[in-house]
C-alpha positions in Angstrom: 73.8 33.1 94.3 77.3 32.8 93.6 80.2 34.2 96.0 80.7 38.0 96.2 84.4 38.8 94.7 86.4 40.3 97.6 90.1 41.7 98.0 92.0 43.5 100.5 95.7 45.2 101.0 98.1 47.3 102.8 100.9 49.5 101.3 102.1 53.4 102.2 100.8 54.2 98.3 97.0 53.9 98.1 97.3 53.5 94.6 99.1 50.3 94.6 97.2 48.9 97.5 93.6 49.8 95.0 96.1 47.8 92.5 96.3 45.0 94.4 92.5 44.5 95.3 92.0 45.0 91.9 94.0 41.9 90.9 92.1 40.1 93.5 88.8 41.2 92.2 89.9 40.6 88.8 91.0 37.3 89.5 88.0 36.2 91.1 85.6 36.8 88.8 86.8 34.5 86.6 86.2 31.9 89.3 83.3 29.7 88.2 82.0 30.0 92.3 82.2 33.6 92.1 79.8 36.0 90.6 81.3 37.8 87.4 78.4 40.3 87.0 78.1 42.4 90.5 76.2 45.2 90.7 77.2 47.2 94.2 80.7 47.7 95.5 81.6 48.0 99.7 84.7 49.7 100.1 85.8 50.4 103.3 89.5 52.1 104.3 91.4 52.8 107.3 91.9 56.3 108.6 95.3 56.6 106.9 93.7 57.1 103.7 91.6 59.6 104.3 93.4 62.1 102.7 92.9 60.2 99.6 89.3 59.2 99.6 88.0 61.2 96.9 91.0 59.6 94.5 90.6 55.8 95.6 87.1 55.6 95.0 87.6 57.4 91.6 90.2 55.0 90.7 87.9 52.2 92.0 85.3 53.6 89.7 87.0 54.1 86.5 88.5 50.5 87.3 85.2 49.0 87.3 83.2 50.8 85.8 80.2 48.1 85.6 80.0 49.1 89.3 78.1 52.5 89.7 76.6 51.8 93.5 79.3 52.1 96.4 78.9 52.2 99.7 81.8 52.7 102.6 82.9 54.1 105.5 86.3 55.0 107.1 87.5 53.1 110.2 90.5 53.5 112.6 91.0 49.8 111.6 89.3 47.3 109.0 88.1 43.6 108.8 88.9 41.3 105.9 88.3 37.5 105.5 91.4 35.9 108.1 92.7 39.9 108.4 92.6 42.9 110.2 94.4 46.5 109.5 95.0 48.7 112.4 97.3 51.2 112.7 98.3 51.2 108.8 96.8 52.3 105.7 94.8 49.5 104.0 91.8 49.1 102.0 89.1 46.1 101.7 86.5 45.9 99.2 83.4 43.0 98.4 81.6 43.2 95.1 78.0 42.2 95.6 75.7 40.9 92.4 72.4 41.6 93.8 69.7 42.5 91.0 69.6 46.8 90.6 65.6 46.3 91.5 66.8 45.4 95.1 68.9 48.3 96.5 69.4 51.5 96.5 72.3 54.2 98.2 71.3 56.4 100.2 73.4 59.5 101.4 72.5 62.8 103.4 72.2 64.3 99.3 70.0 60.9 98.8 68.0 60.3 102.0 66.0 57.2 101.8 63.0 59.1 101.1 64.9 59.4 97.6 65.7 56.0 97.6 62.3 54.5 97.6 62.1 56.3 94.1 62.9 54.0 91.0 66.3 55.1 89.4 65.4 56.8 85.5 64.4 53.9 83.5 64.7 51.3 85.9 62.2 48.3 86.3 61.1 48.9 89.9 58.4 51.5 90.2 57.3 50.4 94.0 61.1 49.9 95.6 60.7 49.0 99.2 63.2 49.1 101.5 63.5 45.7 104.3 66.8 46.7 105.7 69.7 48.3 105.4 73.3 48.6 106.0 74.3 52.0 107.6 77.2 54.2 108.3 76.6 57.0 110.5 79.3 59.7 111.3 79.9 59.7 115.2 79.2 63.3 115.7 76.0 63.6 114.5 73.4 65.1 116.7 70.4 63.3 117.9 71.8 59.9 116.6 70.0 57.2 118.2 66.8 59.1 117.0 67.8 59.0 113.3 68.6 55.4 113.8 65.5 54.6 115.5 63.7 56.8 112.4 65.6 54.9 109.8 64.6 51.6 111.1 61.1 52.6 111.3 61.1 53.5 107.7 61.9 49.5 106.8 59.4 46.7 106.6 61.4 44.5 109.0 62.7 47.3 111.1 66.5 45.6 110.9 69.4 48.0 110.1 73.0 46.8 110.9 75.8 48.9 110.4 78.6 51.0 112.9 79.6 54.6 113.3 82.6 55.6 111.2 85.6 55.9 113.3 89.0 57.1 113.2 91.8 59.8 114.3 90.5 63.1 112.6 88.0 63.4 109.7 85.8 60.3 109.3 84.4 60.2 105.6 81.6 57.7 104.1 81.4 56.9 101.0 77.9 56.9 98.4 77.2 57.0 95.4 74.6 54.9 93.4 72.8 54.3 90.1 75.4 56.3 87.8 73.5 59.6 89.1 70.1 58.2 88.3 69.0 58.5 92.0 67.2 61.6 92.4 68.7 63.9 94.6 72.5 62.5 94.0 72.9 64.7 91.0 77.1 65.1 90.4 78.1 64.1 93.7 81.4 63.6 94.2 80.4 60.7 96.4 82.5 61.0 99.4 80.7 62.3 102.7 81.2 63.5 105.7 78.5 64.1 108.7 75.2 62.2 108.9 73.9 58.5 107.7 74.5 56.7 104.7 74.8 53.1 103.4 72.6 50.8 101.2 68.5 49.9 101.7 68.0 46.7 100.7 64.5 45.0 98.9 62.7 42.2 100.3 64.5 39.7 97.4 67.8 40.5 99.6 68.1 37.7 102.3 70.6 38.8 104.9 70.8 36.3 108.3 72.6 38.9 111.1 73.4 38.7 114.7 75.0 40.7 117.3 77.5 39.6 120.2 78.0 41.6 123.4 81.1 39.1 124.6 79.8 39.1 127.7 78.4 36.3 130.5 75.8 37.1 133.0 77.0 37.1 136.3 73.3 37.3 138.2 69.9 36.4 136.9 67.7 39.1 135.4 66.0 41.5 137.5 63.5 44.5 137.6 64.5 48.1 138.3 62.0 49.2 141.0 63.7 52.6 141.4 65.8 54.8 139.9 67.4 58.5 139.3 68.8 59.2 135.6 71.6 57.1 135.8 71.6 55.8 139.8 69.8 52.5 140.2 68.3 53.4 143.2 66.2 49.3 143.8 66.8 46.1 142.3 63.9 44.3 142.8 63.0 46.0 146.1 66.2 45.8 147.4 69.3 48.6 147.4 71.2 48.4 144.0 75.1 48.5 145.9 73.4 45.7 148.1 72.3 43.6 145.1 75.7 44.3 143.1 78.1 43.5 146.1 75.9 40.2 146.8 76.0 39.1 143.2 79.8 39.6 142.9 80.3 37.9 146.4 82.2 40.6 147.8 81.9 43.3 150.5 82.9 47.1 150.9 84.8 45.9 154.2 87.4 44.4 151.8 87.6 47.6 149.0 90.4 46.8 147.0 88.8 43.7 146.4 85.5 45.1 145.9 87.0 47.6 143.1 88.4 45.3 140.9 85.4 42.8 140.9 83.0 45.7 140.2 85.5 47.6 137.5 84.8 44.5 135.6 81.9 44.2 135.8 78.5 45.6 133.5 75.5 46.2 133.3 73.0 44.5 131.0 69.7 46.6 130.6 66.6 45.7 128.6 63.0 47.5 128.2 60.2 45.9 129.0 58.2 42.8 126.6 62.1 43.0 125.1 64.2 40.0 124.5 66.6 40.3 127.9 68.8 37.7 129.5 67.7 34.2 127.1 66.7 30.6 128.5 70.3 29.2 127.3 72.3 32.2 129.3 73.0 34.1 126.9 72.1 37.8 126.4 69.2 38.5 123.9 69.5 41.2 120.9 67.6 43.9 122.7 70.4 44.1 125.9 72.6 47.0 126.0 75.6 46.5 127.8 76.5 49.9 130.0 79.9 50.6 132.2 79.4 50.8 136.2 80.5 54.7 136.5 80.3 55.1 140.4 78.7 54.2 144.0 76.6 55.4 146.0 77.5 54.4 149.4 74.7 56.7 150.7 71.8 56.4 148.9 73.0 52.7 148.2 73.0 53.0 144.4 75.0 52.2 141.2 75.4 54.6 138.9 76.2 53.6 135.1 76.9 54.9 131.9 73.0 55.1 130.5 69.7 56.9 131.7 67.4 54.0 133.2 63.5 53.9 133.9 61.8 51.8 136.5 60.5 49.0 134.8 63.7 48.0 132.7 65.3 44.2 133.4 68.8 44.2 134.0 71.6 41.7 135.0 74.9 42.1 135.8 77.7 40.7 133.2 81.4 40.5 132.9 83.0 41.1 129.9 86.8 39.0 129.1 88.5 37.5 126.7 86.9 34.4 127.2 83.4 35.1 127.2 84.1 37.4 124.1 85.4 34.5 122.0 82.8 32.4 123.2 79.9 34.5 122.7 81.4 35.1 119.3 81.6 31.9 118.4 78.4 30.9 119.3 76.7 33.5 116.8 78.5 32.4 113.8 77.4 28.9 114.9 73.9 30.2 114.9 74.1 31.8 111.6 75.9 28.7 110.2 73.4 26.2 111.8 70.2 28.6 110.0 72.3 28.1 106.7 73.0 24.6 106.8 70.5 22.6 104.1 68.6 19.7 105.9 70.1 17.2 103.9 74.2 17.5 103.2 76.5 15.3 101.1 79.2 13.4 103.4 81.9 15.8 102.8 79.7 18.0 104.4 78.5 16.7 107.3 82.1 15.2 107.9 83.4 18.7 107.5 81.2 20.0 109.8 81.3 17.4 112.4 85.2 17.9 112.4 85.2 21.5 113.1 86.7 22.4 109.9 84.0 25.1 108.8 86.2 26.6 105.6 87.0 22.6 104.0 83.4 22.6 103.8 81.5 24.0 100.3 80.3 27.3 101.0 77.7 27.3 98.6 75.9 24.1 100.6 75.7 26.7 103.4 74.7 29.3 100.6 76.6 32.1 101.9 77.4 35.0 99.2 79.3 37.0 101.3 79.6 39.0 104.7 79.8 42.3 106.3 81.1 42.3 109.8 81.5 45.6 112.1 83.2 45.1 115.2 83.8 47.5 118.0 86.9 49.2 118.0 88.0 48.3 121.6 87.2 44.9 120.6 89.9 43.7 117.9 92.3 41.1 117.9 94.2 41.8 121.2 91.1 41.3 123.4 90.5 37.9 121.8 94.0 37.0 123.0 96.4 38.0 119.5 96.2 40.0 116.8 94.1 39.3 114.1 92.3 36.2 116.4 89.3 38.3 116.2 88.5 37.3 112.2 90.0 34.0 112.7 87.5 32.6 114.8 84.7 34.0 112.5 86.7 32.6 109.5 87.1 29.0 111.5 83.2 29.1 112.1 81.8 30.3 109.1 85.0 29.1 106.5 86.2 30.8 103.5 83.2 33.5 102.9 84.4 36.8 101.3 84.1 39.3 104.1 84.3 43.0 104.4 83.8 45.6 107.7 85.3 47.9 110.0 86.2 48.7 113.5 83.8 51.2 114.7 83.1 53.7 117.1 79.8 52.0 117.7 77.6 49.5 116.6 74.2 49.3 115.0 71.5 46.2 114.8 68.2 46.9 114.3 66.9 50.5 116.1 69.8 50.3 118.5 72.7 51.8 118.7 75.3 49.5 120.7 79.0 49.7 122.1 81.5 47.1 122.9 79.8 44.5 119.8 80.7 42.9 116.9 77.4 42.7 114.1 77.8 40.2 111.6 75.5 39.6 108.7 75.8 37.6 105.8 74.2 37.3 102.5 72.5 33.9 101.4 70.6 32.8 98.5 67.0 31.6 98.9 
């Protein structure tokens, strides 16, 4: 699998910003590394262009026309390889050459119960979706139940993805197969309300994880009681008693108290789920919550989330520290899956140096990468603008990378806040 052609720009004219990704695009594909065939385009703007949506993704279209799958949200900002647009209008775009037999659009026109059906004249007869990348619209009633539905409807169960976000109107884009997918008929191909995004076949490899940026602050623990969202017991004891012991402070100091328990959070978990890991670090299935209010009565916390007895919990702190550090260590995760068992000395000296992008991407056989990062995250709470992509770029190197800043995060059947997903394509 050769590298997935990618481009990205800013400028007041949305037509010469799709200009200059085209030139990028262009250029690339005549790049023996890069793949001069692709097959599904991700376009992905910032809110500033929404006026124009319906125009760029025409001019996209008619550009390259080999390209009759896209898929693409809005975002108040957007991610790029080393980049990220906030505040100005911008556009990013990856072209992925996956085979037509192993993904399909979807759209609230084309749900994925369309989807599964072969496009007219297409190879596939049995298309079955794995996983899938997903934009949801924020608004959308009974959300976490769609996405749990949607996930159930995959082999693996895995969705990754973010809620479109942005100032006013929040449009997705859609629009596969040249109108061969039943149910997409003329669409124009620009969306608003509900899910959309791309399901992807089992010969799709995708390697994904999710970071909270947090640190636990106290082991994990049981709820023994609770009321919505008062935690009422922490393993038998009172929650306020449990949270002031953990953070080592007392009410009889309450300035103090208030500012170690404002940043503070709360790490919950179902249980048989993966909760607080044997290295420290919070598994996949933890949703992180805000502390809302005390209870100085009933001795409880009350946070942002309903809570059941039964469900494991630790407390966490959330910083610029512990968010570059968590980030970090998923893209060495993802790079350490990657890396072949045997590597040339340029590699392993590469590697052993810290210097993720002099090493050959194709020895760590990553095509390309879709990252969606929360949209109170960005570069300022990793210390500077823009430091946000540049630790993923140091960790993982020079991999084309598209995404948005979102108004919340998907991975698997959850829906997430506060996160940064990133998932990258690999060959076999």
């Amino acid at each position: 699998m050769k590298l997935f052609p990618s481009g990205h720009a800013t400028h007041p004219q949305w037509r010469t910003a799709a200009d200059l990704v085209l030139a990028q695009l262009r250029a690339q594909m005549t790049q023996p590394d890069y793949a001069s065939s692709p097959t599904l385009g991700l376009l992905y703007i910032t809110d500033l262009y929404v006026p124009h949506a319906q125009e760029i993704l025409e001019h996209l279209g008619a550009e390259l026309p080999e390209i009759t799958d896209w898929s693409g949200t809005t975002g108040i900002g957007i991610a790029a390889n080393n980049a990220e647009y906030f505040d100005e209008p911008a556009m990013t775009v990856m072209l992925c050459e996956l085979p037509s037999d192993q993904f399909r659009v979807f759209s609230g026109v084309a749900p994925l119960g369309n989807a599964e059906t072969p496009r007219a004249g297409g190879p596939n007869q049995h298309f079955q979706a794995h996983t899938a990348l997903v934009h949801a619209d924020p608004s959308t009633h009974e959300l976490p139940e769609l996405i749990g539905d949607l996930s159930a409807r995959t082999e693996t169960g895995y969705l990754f993805g973010g809620l479109s976000s942005g100032r006013g109107a929040t449009p997705q884009f859609a629009i596969g197969g040249n109108g061969n997918i039943r149910g997409h008929g003329a669409a124009s191909g620009v969306f608003w309300g509900g899910l959309s995004g791309v399901v992807f076949g089992k010969g799709v490899r995708l390697v994904s994880r999710v970071t909270q940026g947090c640190q636990p602050v106290s082991p994990e623990r049981q709820i023994t009681e609770a009321d919505g969202n008062l935690l009422l017991a922490i393993d038998g004891q009172p929650a306020l008693d449990v949270l002031l012991a953990d953070l080592q402070v007392s009410l009889d100091e309450p300035q103090e108290a208030i500012e170690a328990v404002r940043a503070t959070l709360v790490g919950l978990s179902s249980p048989g789920s993966e909760g607080l890991r044997r290295t420290g670090n919070l598994g996949a299935d933890v949703l992180v919550r805000h502390i809302i209010g005390l209870d100085p009565t009933r001795r409880g916390v009350a946070i942002a989330d309903q809570v059941e007895v039964g469900m494991r919990m630790t407390f966490v702190r959330r910083n610029a520290q512990a968010a570059r550090a968590d980030l970090m260590r998923i893209c060495a995760e993802i790079r350490e899956e990657l890396e072949p068992e045997e590597q040339t000395l340029e590699v392993a000296s590469a590697l052993a140096a810290g210097e993720a992008e002099a090493a050959p991407n194709l020895a760590r056989r990553m095509a390309g990468a879709v990252y969606v990062s929360c949209s109170g995250r960005g570069g300022p709470h990793f210390g500077a603008p823009g430091a946000e992509m540049q630790i993923v770029r140091h960790a993982l190197g020079d991999v084309p990378l598209v995404g948005f800043f979102a108004a919340g995060e998907i991975a698997r059947h959850h829906l997430y806040g506060y996160t940064g997903v990133l998932t990258v394509f690999v060959a076999d």
